[in-house]
C-alpha positions in Angstrom: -7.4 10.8 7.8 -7.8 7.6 10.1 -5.8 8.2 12.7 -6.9 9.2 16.4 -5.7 12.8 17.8 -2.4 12.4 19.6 -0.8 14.3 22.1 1.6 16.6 21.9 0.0 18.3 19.0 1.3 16.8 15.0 1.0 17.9 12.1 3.2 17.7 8.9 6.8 19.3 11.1 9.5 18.3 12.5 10.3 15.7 15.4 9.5 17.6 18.7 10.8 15.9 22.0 7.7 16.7 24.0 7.3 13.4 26.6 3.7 12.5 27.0 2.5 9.8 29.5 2.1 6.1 28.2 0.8 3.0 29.2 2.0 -0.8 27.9 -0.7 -2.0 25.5 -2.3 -4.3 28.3 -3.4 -0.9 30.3 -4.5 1.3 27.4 -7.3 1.1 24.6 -4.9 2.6 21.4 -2.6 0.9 19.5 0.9 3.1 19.0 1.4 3.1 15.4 4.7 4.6 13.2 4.7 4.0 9.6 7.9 5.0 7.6 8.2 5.7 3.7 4.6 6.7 4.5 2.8 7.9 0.7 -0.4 8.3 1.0 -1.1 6.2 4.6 -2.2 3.1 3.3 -1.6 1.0 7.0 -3.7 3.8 8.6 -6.6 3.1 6.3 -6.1 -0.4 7.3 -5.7 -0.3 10.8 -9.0 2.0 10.7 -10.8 -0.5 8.7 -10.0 -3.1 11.3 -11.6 -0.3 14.0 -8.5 -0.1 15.8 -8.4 2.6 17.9 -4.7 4.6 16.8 -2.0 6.9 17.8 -0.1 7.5 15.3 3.2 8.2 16.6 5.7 8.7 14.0 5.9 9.0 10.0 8.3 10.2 7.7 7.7 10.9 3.5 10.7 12.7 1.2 8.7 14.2 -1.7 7.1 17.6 -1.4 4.1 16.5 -3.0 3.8 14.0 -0.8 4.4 15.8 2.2 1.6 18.2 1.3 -1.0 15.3 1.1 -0.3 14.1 4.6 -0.6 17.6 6.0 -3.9 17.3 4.6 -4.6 13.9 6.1 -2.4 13.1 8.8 -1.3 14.5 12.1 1.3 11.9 14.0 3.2 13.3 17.0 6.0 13.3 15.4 6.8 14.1 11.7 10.2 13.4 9.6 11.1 14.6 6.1 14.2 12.3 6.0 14.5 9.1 7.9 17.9 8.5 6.7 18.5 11.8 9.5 16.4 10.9 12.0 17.6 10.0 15.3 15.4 7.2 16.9 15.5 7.7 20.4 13.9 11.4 20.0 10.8 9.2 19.1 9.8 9.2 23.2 7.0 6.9 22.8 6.6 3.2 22.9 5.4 1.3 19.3 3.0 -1.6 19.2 3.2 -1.7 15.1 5.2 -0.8 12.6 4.3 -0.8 8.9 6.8 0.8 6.3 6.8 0.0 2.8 10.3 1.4 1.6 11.0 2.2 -2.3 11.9 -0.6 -4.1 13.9 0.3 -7.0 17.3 -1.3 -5.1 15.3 -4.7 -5.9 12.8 -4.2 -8.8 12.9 -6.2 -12.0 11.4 -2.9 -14.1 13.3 -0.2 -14.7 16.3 1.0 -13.5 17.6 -1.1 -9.9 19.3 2.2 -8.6 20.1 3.0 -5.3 22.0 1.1 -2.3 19.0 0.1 -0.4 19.4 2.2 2.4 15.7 3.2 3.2 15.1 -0.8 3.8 17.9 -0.7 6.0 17.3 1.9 7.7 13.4 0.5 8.7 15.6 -2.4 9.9 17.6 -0.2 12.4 13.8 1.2 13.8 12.5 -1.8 14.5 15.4 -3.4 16.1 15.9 -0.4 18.1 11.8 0.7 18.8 11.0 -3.1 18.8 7.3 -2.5 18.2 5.4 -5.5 19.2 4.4 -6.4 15.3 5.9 -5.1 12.5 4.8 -5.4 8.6 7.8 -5.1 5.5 6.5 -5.0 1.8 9.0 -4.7 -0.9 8.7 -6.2 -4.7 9.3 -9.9 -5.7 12.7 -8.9 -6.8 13.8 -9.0 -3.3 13.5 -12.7 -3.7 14.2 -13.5 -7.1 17.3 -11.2 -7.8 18.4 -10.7 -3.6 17.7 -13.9 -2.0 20.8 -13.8 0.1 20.6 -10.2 1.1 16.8 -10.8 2.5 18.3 -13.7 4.1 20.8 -11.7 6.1 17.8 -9.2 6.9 15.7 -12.3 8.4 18.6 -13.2 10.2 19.1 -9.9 11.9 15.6 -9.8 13.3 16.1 -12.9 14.8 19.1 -12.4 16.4 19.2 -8.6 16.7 15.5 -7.7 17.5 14.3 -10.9 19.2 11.7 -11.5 16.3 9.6 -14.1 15.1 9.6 -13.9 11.0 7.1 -14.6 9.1 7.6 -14.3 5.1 5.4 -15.1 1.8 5.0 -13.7 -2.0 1.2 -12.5 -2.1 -0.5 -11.1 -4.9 -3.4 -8.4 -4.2 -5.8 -9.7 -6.5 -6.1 -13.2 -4.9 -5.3 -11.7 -1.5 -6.7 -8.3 -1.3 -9.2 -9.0 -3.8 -9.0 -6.0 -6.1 -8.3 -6.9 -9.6 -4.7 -5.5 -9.8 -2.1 -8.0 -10.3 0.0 -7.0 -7.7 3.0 -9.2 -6.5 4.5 -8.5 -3.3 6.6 -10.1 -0.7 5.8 -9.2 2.8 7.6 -9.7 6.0 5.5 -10.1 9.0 8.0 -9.8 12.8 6.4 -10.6 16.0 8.1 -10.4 19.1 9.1 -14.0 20.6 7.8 -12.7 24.5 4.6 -11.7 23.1 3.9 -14.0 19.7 1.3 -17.0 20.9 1.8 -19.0 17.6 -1.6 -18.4 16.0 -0.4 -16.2 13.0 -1.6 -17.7 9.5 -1.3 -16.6 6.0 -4.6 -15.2 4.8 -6.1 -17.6 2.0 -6.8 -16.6 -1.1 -10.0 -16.1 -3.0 -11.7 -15.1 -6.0 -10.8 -10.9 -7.0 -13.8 -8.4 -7.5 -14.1 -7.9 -11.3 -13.3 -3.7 -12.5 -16.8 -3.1 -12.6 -16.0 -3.1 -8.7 -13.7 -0.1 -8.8 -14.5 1.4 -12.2 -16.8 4.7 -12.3 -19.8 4.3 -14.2 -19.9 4.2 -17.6 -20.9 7.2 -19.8 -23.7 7.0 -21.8 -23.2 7.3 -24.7 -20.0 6.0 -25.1 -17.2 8.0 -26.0 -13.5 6.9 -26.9 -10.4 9.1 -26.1 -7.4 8.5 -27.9 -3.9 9.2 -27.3 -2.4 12.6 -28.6 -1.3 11.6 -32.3 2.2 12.5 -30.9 2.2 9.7 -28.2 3.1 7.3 -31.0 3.7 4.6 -28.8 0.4 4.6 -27.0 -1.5 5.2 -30.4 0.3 1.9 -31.6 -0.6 -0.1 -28.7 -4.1 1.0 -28.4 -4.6 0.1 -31.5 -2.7 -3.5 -31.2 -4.8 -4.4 -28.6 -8.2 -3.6 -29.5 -7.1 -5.9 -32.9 -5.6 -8.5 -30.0 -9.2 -8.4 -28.5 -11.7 -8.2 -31.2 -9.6 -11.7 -32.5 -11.2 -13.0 -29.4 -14.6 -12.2 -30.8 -15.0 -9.8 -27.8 -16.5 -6.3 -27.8 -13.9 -4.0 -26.6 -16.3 -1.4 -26.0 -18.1 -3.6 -23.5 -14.9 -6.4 -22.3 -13.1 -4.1 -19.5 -9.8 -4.7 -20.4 -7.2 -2.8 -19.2 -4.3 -2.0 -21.2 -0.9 -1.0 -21.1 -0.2 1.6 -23.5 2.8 3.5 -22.9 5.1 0.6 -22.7 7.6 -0.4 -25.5 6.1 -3.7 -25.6 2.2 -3.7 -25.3 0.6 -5.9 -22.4 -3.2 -6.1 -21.6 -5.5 -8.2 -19.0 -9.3 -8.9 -19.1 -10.8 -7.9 -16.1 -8.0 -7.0 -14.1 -5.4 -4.3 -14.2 -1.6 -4.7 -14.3 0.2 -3.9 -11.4 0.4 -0.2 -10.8 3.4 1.5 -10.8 4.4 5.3 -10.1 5.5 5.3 -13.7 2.3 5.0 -15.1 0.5 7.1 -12.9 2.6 10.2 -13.7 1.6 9.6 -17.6 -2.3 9.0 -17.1 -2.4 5.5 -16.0 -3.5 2.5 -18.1 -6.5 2.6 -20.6 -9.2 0.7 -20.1 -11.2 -0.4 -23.0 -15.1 -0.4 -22.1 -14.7 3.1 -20.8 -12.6 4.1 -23.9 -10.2 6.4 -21.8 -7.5 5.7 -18.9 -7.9 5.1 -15.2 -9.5 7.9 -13.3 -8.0 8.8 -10.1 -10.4 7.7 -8.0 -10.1 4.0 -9.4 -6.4 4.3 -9.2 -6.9 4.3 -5.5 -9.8 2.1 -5.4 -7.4 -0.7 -7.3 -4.8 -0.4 -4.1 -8.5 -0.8 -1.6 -8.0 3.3 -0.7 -11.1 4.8 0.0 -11.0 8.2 -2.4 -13.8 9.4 0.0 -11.5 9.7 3.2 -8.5 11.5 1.3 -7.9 15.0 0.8 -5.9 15.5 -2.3 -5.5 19.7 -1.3 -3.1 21.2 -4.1 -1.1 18.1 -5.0 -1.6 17.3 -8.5 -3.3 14.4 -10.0 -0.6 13.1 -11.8 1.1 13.5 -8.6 -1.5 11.7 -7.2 -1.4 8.9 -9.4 2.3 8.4 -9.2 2.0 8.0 -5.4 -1.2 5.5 -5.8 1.3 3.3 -8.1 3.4 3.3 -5.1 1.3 2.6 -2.4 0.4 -0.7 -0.6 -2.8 -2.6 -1.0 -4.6 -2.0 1.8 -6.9 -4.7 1.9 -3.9 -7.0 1.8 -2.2 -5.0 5.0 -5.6 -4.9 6.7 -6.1 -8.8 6.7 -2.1 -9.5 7.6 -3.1 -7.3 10.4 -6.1 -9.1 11.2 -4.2 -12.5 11.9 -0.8 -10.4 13.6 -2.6 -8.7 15.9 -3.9 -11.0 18.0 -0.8 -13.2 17.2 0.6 -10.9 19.3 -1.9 -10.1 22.1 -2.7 -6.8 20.6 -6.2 -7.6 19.9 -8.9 -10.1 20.5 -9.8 -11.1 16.5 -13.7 -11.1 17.8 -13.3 -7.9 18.0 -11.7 -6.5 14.5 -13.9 -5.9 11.6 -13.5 -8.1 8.7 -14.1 -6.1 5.2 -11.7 -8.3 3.1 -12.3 -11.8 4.1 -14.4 -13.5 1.3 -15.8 -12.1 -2.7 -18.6 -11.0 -0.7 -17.7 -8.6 2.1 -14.6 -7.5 -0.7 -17.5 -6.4 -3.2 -19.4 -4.7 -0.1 -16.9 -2.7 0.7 -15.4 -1.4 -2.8 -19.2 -0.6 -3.1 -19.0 1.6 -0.1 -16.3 3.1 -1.8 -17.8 4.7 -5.2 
C-alpha cells in the first residue's frame, strides 16, 4: 500500500526470525514502523502522507476478511494472525513508532461492552517491552467516561514501566481531521523521556470539509432508493426524517443530510455524517438524502481520510469492506498527531513533513485528490 519494501521478504504469514541488519534512527533514512489491530492500515496511509520513508516491521489483524485485504496491500517483515499469541522478542527489529488502535467494545457506550480488554493490554505489553521511540493509542470516549480509573492505571504504567512521556486528549475528526464525520476519539500519544524535546502540541481545530468533499457526484437525474419494504425500521426512519427536514423548509433532495436509518431511534446531521461504526457498514451504511441512497464505499473511506485509490479491495466483500472502514482510524487525525510527535521526538525535522491536513484549505485539496 504505503509502506517501503522490507527485508526479509513479508507478506500476509507468519512471524519468521530472519535477523536483518539495523541502524538507530540517527544513522538511517526509514522510520521502523509496527502497527497492531491493523484493519485496513490507516497509520501507513498517514505516515505516507507525511512522506515518511517506512519499514513496516510488524502487523497483526484476526478476521479473514481482513487478512485478505492486507495481503493485497501490505507486506511487513513480520506478520501475526493473533497478537494475544505472539511472542515479542521474535520481532528482531528495533521500532521508532507504534500505532495500534485495538477494538473497543471492552469500553464503548453502543452496543454490547463485551470482552476483558485484553487486546489494549496486550499493545501495552509491546510497547513497554519494544519501547518504540513514539507510540499512538486510540480507543472510544468510553474509555474515559465509563473507565477513568482503569486508563489511569494504563498512564501510570507507561510512566513507570516504559519510561514514557504521556500525552492524552478527546478529539473529534471532524474538527480535527476535517472530514465531516463526527468522530470522537481519545488518543494517547507516549514519547520516550531520553528522546522527547518538549515541543509536542495538540493539533488545533478548524472548520470540517462539507460531504460534497467526499460524496460522489450526484446523478443526474435524481433517483431515490428506498429501503426493502421488509426493513421496516429503515422505511420508518427514512421517512421520519425527510418530514424532520422538510419542517426546516429544506429540500432534502438538495440538503446532504445523512441519516441514520437502521437504528431503533432515528438520528440525522446536516452536512456531516455520524460516526461510523462496523455496524453500519455491514448493513449498507447511512443514507444520505441529496443522493437519495446510502454511503458508497468509496466515501465510507473517504469520511475516515483513506484514499480509495491506493487500496486494493481483492475478493473481500464490500459489506466486509464497509464494516472494517467503520472501524478504522481517521487518518488525517493520526497524520497530524504524527506531524507534531515526530519531531517531538527527534524522528523528524517538521520542515521536512508534508502537511495535507493543517487548515480547510489544504483538507479540501486533498479529499479532492481523492475522488
Amino acid at each position: 500500500m504505503v509502506a517501503k519494501q522490507p527485508t526479509p521478504g513479508g507478506g500476509c504469514r507468519p512471524a519468521t526470525t530472519k535477523k536483518s541488519p539495523v541502524k538507530a534512527p540517527t544513522e538511517r533514512n526509514s522510520l521502523y514502523v509496527m502497527t497492531d489491530c491493523s484493519g485496513i492500515e490507516a497509520p501507513l496511509q498517514a505516515l505516507s502522507g507525511l512522506g515518511v520513508d517506512i519499514v513496516h516491521v510488524a502487523a497483526s489483524e484476526n478476521p479473514k476478511s481482513l487478512q485478505k485485504f492486507l495481503g493485497n496491500n501490505i507486506k511487513p517483515v513480520y506478520f501475526f494472525k493473533d497478537m494475544l499469541e505472539r511472542d515479542d522478542s521474535a520481532i528482531d527489529s528495533p521500532i521508532d513508532v507504534y500505532i495500534a488502535g485495538p477494538p473497543c467494545q471492552t469500553f464503548s457506550r453502543a452496543g454490547r461492552r463485551g470482552g476483558d480488554g485484553a487486546l489494549f493490554n496486550r499493545c501495552i505489553d509491546t510497547i513497554v517491552s519494544k519501547r518504540p521511540r513514539v507510540f499512538l493509542l486510540e480507543n472510544v470516549d468510553g474509555l474515559v467516561a465509563r473507565h477513568g480509573s482503569l486508563l489511569e492505571s494504563f498512564i501510570t504504567r507507561f510512566k513507570d514501566d516504559g519510561g514514557y512521556n504521556v500525552y492524552t486528549n478527546m478529539l473529534d475528526s471532524a474538527k480535527v481531521g476535517g472530514v465531516p464525520q463526527h468522530r470522537q476519539r481519545i488518543y494517547l500519544i507516549g514519547i520516550l523521556k531520553t528522546v522527547d524535546d518538549g515541543t509536542f502540541e495538540w493539533p488545533h481545530e478548524f472548520k470540517q470539509c462539507g460531504m460534497k468533499t467526499i460524496l460522489d457526484p450526484k446523478e443526474t437525474p435524481f433517483k431515490m432508493v428506498a429501503p426493502k419494504a421488509t426493513q421496516t425500521t429503515a422505511c420508518n426512519n427514512l421517512i421520519e426524517a425527510i418530514e424532520a427536514i422538510k419542517k426546516l423548509s429544506w429540500d432534502p433532495t438538495k440538503k446532504a443530510c445523512v441519516i441514520d436509518i437502521d437504528s431503533t431511534k432515528m438520528n440525522w446531521r446536516h452536512d456531516e455524517s455520524l460516526c461510523l461504526t462496523a455496524s453500519r457498514g455491514r448493513t449498507g451504511g447511512y443514507y444520505v438524502s441529496n443522493r437519495g441512497r446510502r454511503l458508497r464505499l468509496n466515501e465510507c473511506l473517504r469520511l475516515q481520510a483513506h484514499n480509495p485509490k491506493l487500496i486494493k479491495i481483492g475478493k473481500v466483500s464490500v459489506n466486509q469492506m464497509m464494516a472494517a472502514a467503520g472501524n478504522a482510524m481517521t487518518v488525517s487525525v493520526i497524520e497530524r498527531l504524527m506531524l507534531r510527535a515526530l519531531p517531538a521526538a527527534q524522528l523528524a525535522d517538521s520542515r521536512m513533513l508534508q502537511k495535507r491536513w493543517e487548515d480547510l484549505a489544504s483538507a479540501t485539496a486533498t479529499l479532492a485528490s481523492m475522488r
